[in-house]
C-alpha positions as CSV (number, residue, x, y, z in Angstrom):
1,X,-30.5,22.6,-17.7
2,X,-32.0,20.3,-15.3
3,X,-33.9,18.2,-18.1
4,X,-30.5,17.8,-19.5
5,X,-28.8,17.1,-16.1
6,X,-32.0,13.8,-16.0
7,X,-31.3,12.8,-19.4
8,X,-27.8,12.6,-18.8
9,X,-27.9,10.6,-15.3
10,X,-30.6,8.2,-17.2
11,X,-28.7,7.6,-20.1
12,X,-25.9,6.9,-18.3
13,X,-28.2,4.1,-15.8
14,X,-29.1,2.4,-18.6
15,X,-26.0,1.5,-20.6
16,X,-24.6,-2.2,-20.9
17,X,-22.6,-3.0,-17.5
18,X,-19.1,-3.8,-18.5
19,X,-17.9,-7.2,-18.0
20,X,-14.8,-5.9,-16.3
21,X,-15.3,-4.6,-13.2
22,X,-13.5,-2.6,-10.3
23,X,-14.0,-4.0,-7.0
24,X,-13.4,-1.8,-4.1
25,X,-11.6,-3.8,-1.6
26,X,-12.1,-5.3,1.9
27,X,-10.2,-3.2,4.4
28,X,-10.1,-3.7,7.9
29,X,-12.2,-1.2,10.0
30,X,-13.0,1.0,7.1
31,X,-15.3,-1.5,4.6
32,X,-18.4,-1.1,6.8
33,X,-21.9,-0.5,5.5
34,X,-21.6,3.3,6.0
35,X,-18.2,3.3,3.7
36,X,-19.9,1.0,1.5
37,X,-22.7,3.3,1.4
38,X,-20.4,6.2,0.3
39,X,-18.8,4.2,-2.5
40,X,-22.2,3.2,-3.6
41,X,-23.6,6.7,-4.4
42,X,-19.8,7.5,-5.9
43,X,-19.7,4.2,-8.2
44,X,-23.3,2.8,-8.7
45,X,-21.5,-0.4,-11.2
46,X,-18.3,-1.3,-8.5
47,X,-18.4,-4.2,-6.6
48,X,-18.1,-3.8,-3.0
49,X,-16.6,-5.5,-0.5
50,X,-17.0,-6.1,3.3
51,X,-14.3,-6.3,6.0
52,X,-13.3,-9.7,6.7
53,X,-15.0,-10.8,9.8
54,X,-15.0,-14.5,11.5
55,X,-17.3,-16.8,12.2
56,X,-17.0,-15.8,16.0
57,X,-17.6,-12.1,15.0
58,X,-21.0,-13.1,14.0
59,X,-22.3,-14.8,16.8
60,X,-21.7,-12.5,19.5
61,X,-25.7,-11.2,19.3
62,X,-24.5,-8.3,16.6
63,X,-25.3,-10.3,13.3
64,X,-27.5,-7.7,12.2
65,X,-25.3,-4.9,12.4
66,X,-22.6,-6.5,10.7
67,X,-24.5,-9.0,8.4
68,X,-27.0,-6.3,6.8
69,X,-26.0,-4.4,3.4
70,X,-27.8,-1.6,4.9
71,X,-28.5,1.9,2.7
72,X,-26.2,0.9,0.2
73,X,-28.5,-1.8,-0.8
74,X,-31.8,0.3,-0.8
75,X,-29.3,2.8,-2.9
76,X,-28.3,-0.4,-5.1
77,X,-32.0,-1.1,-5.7
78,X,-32.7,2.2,-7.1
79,X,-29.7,2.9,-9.1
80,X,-29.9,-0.1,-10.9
81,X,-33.5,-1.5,-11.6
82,X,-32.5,-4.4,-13.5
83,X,-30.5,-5.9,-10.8
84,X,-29.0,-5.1,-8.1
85,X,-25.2,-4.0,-7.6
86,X,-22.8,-6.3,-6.6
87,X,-21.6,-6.8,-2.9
88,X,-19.4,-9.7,-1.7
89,X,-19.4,-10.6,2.1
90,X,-15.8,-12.1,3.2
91,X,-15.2,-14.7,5.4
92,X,-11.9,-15.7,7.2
93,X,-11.4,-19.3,8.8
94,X,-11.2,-22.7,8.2
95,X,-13.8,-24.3,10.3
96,X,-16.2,-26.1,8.0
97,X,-19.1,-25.9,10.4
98,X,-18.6,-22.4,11.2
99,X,-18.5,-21.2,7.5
100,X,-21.3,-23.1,6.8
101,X,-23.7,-22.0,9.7
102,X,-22.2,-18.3,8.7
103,X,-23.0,-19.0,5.1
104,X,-26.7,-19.8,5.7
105,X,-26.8,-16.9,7.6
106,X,-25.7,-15.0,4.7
107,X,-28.4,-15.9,2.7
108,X,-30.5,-13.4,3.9
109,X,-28.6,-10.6,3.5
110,X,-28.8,-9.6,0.1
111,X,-24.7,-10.3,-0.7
112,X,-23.8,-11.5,-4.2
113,X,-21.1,-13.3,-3.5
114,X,-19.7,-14.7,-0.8
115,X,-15.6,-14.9,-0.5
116,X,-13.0,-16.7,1.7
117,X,-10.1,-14.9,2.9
118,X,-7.1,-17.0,1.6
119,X,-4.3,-14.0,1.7
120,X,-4.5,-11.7,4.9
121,X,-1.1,-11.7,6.4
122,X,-2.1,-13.1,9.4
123,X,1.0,-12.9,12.4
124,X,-0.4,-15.2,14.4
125,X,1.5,-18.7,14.5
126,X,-0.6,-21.0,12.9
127,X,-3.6,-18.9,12.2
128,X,-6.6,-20.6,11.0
129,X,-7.5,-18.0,8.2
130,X,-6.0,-15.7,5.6
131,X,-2.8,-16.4,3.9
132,X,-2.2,-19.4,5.8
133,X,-4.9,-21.6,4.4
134,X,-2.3,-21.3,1.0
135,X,-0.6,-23.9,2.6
136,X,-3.7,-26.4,2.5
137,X,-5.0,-25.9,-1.0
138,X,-6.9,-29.3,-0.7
139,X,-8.8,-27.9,2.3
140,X,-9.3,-24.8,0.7
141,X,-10.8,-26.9,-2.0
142,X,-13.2,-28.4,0.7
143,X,-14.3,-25.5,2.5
144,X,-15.3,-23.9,-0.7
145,X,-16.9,-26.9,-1.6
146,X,-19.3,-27.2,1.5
147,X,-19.6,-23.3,1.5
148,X,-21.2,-23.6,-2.1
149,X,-23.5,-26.5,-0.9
150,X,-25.5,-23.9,1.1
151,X,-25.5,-21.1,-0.6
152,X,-27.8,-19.0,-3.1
153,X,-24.7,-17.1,-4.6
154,X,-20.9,-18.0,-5.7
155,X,-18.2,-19.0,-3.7
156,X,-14.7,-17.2,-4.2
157,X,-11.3,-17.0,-2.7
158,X,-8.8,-14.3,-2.5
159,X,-5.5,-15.3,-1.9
160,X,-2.0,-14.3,-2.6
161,X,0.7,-15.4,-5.3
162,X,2.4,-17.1,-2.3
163,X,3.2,-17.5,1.1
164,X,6.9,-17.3,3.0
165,X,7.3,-17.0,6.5
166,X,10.2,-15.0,6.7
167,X,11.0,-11.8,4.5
168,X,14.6,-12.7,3.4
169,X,17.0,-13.8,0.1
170,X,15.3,-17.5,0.0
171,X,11.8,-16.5,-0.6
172,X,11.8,-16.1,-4.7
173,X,8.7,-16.0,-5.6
174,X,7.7,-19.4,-7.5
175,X,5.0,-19.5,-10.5
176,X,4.7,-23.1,-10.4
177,X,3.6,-22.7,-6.5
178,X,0.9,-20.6,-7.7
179,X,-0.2,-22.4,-10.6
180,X,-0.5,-25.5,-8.5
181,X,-3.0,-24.1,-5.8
182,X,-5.2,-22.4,-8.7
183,X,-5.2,-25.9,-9.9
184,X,-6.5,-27.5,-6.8
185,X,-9.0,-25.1,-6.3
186,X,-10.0,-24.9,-9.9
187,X,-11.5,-28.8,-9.2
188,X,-13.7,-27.3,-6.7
189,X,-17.4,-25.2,-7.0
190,X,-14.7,-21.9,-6.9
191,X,-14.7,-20.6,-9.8
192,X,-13.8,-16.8,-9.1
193,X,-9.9,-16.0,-7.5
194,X,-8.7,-12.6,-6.6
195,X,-4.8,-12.8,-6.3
196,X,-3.5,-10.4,-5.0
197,X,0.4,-9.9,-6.8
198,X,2.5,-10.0,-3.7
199,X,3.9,-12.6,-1.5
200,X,2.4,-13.0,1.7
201,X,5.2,-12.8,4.7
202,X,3.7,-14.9,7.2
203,X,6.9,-13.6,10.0
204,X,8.9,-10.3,10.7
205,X,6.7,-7.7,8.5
206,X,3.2,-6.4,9.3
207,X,0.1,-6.6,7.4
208,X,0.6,-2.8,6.5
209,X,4.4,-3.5,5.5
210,X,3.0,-7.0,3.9
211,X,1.5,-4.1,1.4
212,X,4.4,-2.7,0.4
213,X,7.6,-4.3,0.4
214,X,7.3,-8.0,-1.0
215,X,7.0,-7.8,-4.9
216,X,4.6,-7.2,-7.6
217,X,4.7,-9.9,-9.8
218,X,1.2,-8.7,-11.9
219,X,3.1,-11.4,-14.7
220,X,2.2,-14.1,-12.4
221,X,-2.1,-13.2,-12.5
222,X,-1.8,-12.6,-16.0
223,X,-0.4,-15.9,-16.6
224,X,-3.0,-17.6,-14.6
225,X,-5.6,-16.0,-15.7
226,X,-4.5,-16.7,-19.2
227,X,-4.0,-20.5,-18.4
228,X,-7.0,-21.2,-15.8
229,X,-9.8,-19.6,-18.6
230,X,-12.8,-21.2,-17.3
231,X,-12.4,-19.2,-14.1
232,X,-13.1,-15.5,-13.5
233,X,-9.6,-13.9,-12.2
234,X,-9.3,-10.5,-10.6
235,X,-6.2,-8.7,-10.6
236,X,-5.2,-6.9,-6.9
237,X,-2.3,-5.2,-5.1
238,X,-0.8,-1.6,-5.8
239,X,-3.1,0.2,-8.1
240,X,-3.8,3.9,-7.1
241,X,-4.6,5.5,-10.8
242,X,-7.4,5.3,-13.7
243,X,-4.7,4.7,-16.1
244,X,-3.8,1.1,-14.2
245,X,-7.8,0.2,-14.8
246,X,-7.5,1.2,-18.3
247,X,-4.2,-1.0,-18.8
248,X,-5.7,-3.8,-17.5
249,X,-9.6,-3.9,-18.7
250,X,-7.7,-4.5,-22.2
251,X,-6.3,-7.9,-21.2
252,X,-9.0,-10.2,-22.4
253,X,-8.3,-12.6,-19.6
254,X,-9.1,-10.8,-16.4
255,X,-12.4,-9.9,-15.2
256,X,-11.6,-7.2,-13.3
257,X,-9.1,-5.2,-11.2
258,X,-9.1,-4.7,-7.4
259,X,-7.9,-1.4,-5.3
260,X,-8.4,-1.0,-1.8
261,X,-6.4,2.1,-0.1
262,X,-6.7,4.1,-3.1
263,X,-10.5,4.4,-2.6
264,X,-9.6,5.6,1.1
265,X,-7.5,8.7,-0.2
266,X,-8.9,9.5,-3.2
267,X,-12.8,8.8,-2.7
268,X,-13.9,11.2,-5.6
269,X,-11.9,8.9,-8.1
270,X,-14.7,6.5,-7.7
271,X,-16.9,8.4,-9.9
272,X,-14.1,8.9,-12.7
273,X,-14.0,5.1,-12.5
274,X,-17.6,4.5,-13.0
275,X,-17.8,7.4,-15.9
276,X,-14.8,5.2,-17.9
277,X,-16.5,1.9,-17.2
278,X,-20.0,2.8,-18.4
279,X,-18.4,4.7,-21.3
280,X,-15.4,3.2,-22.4
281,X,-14.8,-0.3,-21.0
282,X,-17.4,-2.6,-22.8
């Protein structure tokens, strides 16, 4: 029984990785490298994803606590010996020197990717970070630009379908506003977007409400991803079941789906996710 138990688990290491993949979200206070750790042994194939932290969060004298991959990356190294399992650090800010200096940093931490935070509701007036930076796609542009100058792995942004700052009858979502930031940043060294399919409300709701009550427009990341085919698009926002992955690992223009606080109360469906991936999604 055990020989068969081996054979199975090997078997199952060695098939093709799918080209779609399920990316475990950043969440605040949760997507630590213990969490990370947990998903890891669950779902050796997902791609996982750090909190968002800011430049000044990493130089306060705790870089190595919060820069390191940790266990999950010694578990990465033996799960897959081929390469090593994706893990994306996020950053959230828009000072170019800072993201740079944080970047470089990066570089010797083992991350795969690094991302900038373009769709945290921040409620902060003005905030330098998260959904804000929507409203500057030419900087946005920039930052990534730079960002990619000094690093050893791709720059991405995840970012909302659009911004508002108040939650009321005049915010209709528009396609074309959308369509025109994935064009600006489409000119620049980004070539990876994770869009989350809700409206950010800058205003009035919090980032927990910001979850729930603007709506899913999935058309709208379909649509770009369909359009805008020399970049990779992830699909994000409201996805708490296997059938959802299964839905949308058969549109030939994404390149993966995105859940966050699905993970948090159903941990165990990480493993279902990783059976279907390795078995039925290449």
């Amino acid at each position: 029984m055990i020989v068969v138990i081996i054979v199975v688990v090997v078997v199952l290491l060695v098939l093709p990785t799918c080209s779609f993949q399920f990316h475990v979200a950043p969440m605040q206070g949760y997507s630590d490298q213990h969490f990370r750790y947990l998903c890891r042994l669950l779902s050796p194939s997902a791609v996982l994803w750090s909190e968002m932290l800011k430049p000044r969060d990493l130089f306060n004298g705790n870089e190595e606590m919060l820069l390191t991959r940790g266990m999950e990356y010694e578990l990465s190294s033996k799960l897959n010996s081929n390469r090593i399992s994706e893990c994306v650090f996020q950053l959230g800010d828009d000072d170019v020197n800072d993201l740079v200096k944080c970047v470089k940093l990066l570089n010797s931490y083992h991350y795969t990717q690094i991302d900038l935070n373009c769709g945290c509701p921040a409620t902060e007036t003005d905030a330098n970070y998260g959904a804000n930076l929507m409203r500057r796609p030419d900087h946005v542009a920039y930052l990534a630009n730079k960002m990619s100058e000094v690093s050893k792995n791709p720059i991405s942004i995840k970012c909302r379908i659009g911004i508002h700052d108040n939650n009321n009858d005049n915010n209709i979502d528009s396609y074309e506003t959308l369509k025109s930031f994935v064009n600006t940043i489409s000119k620049s060294n980004c070539k990876k977007l994770i869009i989350h399919s809700r409206s950010a409300i800058l205003q009035g709701l919090s980032p927990t409400k910001n979850r729930e009550i603007p709506p899913l427009r999935y058309d709208y990341v379909k649509q770009i991803a369909k359009e805008f085919t020399d970049m990779d698009i992830v699909i994000n926002g409201g996805f708490n079941k296997l059938d959802d992955v299964i839905n949308y690992s058969n549109d030939p223009n994404l390149k993966g789906i995105m859940a966050g606080r699905w993970t948090l109360q159903n941990i165990f469906d990480l493993y279902e996710l990783w059976f279907f991936m390795k078995f039925f999604c290449c």
